[in-house]
C-alpha positions in Angstrom: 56.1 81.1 -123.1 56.0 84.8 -124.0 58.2 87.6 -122.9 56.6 90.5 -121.2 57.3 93.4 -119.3 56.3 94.8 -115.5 55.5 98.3 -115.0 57.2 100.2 -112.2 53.7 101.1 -111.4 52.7 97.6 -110.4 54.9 97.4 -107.5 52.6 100.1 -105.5 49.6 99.0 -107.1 47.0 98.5 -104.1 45.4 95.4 -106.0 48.7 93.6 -105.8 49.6 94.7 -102.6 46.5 93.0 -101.1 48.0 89.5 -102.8 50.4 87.0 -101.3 53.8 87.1 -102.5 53.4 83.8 -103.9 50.4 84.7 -105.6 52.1 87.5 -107.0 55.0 85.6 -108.9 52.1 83.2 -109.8 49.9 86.1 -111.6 53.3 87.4 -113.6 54.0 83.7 -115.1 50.6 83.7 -116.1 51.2 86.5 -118.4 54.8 84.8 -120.4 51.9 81.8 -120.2 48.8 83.3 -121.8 48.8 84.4 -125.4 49.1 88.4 -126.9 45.3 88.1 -126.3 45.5 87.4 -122.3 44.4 83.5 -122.8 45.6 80.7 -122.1 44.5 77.1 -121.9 43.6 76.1 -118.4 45.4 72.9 -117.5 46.8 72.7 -113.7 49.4 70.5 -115.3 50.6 72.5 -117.5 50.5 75.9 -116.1 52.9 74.1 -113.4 55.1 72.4 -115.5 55.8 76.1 -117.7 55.9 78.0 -114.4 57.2 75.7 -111.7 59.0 73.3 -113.4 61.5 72.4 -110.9 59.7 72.5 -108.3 57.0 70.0 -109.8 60.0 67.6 -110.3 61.0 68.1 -106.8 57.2 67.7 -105.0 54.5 67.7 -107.3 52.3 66.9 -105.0 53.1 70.4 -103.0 53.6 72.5 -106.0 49.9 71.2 -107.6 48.4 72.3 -104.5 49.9 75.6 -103.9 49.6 76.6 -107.5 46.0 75.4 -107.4 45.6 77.3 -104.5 47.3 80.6 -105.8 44.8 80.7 -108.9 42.3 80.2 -106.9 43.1 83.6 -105.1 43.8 85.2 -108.1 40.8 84.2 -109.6 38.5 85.3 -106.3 40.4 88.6 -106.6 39.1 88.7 -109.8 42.7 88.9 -111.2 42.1 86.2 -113.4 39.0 84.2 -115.0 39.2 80.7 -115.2 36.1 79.2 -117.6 34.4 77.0 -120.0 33.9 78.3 -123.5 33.6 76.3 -127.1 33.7 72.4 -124.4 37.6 73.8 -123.1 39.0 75.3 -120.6 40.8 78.2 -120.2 42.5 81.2 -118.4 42.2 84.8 -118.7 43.9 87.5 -117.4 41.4 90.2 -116.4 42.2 93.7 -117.7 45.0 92.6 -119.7 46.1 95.6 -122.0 46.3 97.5 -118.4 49.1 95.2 -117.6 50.9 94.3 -120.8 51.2 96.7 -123.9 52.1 94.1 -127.1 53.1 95.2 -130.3 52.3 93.5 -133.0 50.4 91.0 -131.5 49.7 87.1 -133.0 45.8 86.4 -134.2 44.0 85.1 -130.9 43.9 81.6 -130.6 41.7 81.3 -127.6 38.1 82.9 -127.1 37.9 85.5 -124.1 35.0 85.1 -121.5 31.6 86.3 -122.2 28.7 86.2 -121.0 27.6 82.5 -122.3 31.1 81.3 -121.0 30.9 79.0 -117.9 33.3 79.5 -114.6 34.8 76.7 -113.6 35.3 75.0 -110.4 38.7 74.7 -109.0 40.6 71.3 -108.2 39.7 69.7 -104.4 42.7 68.6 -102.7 41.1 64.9 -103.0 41.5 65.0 -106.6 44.8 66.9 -106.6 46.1 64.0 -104.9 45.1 61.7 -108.0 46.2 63.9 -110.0 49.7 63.6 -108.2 49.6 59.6 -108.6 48.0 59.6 -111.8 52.0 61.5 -112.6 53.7 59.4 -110.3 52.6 56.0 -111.8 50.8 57.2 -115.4 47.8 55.3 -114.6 44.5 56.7 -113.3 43.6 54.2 -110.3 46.0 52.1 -109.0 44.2 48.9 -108.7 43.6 49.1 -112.4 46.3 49.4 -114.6 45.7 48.1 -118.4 42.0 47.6 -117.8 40.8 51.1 -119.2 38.9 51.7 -115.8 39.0 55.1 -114.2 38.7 56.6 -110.6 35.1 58.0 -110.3 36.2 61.8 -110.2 38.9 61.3 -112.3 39.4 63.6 -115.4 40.1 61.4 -118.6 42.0 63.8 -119.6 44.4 63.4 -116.3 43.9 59.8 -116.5 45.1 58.7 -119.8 48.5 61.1 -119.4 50.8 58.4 -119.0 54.5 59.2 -120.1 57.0 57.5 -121.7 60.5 57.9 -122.8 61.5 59.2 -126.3 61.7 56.5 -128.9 65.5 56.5 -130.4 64.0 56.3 -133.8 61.7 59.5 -133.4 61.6 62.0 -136.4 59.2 64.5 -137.6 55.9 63.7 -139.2 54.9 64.9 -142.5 51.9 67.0 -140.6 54.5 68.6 -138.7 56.4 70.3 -141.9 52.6 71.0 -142.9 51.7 72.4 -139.8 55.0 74.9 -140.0 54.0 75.8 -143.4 50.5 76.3 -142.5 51.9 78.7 -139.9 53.7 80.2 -141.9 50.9 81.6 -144.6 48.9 82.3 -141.6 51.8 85.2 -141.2 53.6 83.5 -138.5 57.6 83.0 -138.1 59.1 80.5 -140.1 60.1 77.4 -138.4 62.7 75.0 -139.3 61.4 71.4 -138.9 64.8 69.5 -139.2 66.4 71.8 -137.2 63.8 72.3 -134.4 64.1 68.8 -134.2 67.1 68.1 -133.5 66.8 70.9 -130.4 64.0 68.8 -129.2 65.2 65.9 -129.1 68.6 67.3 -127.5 66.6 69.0 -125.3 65.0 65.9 -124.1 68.5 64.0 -124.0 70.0 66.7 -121.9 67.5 66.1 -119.3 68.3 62.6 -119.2 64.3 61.8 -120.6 62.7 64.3 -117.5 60.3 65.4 -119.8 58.6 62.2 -121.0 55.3 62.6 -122.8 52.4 59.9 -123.6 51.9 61.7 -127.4 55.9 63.2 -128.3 54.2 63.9 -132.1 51.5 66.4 -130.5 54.3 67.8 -127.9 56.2 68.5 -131.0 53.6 70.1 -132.8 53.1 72.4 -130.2 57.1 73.2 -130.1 56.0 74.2 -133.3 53.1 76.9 -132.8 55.2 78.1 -130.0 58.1 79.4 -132.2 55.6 80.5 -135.4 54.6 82.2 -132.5 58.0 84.1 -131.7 57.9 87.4 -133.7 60.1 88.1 -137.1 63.3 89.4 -136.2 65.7 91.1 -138.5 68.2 88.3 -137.0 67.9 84.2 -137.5 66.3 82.5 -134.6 68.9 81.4 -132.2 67.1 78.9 -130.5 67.9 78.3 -126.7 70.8 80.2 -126.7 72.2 82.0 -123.5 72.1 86.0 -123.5 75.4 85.7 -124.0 75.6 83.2 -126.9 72.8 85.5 -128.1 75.1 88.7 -128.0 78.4 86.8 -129.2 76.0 85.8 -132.0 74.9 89.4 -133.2 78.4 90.8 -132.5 79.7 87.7 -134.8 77.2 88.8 -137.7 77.6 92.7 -137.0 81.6 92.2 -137.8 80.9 89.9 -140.7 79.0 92.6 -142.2 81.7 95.1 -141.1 84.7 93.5 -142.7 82.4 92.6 -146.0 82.4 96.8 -146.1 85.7 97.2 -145.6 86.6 94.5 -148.1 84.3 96.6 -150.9 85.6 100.1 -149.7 89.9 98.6 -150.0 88.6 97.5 -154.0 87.0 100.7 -154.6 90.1 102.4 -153.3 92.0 100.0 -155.5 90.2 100.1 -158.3 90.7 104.5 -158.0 94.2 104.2 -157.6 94.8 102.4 -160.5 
């Protein structure tokens, strides 16, 4: 998740006016979801569970449905483009750099529809109901569990999504400290493995296991690319700090460097004096 901006403009814009007000807060997560490019992966799943988070804890079943719905809209509105390109799927938001002005953007990770890309067909509410037990139990038919067998409309992808808690003896992976430094020479910020760790996994504890995954190694790794993705700052990263553990932070540093000064400037004066 990316942080963007919303031009006063867009309140009176006639495009957005013509949108449900739902569909409206649904088209501005899409653009902290996509990447600098406008892209993101399409995954229902996923864009609810970024966007919607509670409310997918709360009633997925409801919040799969209306989101589905809403991108659907969007996508008919041709506010967004939802396609096949290179066997995945993926998102676009349609006349991006009209919406969102990004300096110094990351190198696109995602390819942006073209003529040879496919659209793709939206979810029917038979299969968002799978979907829903497919989360609810973490098996893809219910009459089948442990016998590799999946419902005939099924995704495999949704199917084999079963989640399970955090093992207590979890650490980092020697292809996670390569994929940080590979990041890293690509340009990217610099990530701290051990320590990024430790947020995850607290992160995960403070939630009392909500977020339960069937691959935490690859959830990890994309903890990872997330923060190579956050831009260089002058300032450390302060991880998921509040705004104001974020501004006690800075003010901490700004006085550390101001009493450093003011240490140099008394033994200058000494050093005059005597």
């Amino acid at each position: 998740m990316r942080i963007r901006s919303i031009k006063p403009e867009f309140w009176r814009s006639d495009d957005i006016a013509a949108l449900d007000w739902f569909d409206r807060l649904l088209f501005i997560g899409l653009w902290s979801y996509v990447d600098d490019n406008g892209v993101g992966r399409y995954h229902l799943i996923d864009i609810c569970a970024d966007l919607f988070a509670p409310d997918l804890a709360r009633d997925s079943q409801e919040t799969l449905k209306r989101v589905s719905e809403g991108l659907r809209r969007l996508c008919d509105s041709d506010m967004i483009q939802v396609y096949e390109a290179d066997g995945q799927k993926f998102v676009f938001v349609t006349n991006w750099e009209k919406h969102q002005r990004v300096n110094h953007p990351n190198t696109p990770r995602y390819p942006r529809p073209s003529n040879d890309s496919q659209p793709l067909l939206f979810d029917s509410p038979e299969s968002l109901l799978r979907v829903t037990e497919t989360l609810k139990t973490g098996t893809g038919e219910q009459g089948n569990r442990g016998t590799g067998e999946q419902g005939n409309n099924i995704p495999a992808k949704q199917v084999s999504r079963s989640r399970s808690k955090l093992p207590d003896d979890w650490v980092p992976k020697r292809s996670h400290y390569e994929l940080a430094a590979k990041m890293e020479s690509e340009g990217k910020s610099s990530v701290d493995v051990d320590d990024l760790a430790a947020q995850f996994r607290d992160t995960i504890a403070a939630t009392g296991n909500k977020y339960k995954y069937k691959d935490f190694d690859r959830a990890f790794s994309t903890w990872i690319r997330r923060h190579a993705d956050e831009p260089r700052r002058g300032r450390p990263f302060t991880g998921y700090l509040t705004k104001t553990q974020k501004a006690q932070a800075e003010w901490d540093e700004d006085r550390r460097i101001h009493d450093q000064l003011a240490a140099e400037e008394r033994m200058t004066q000494h050093a005059v004096e005597n």
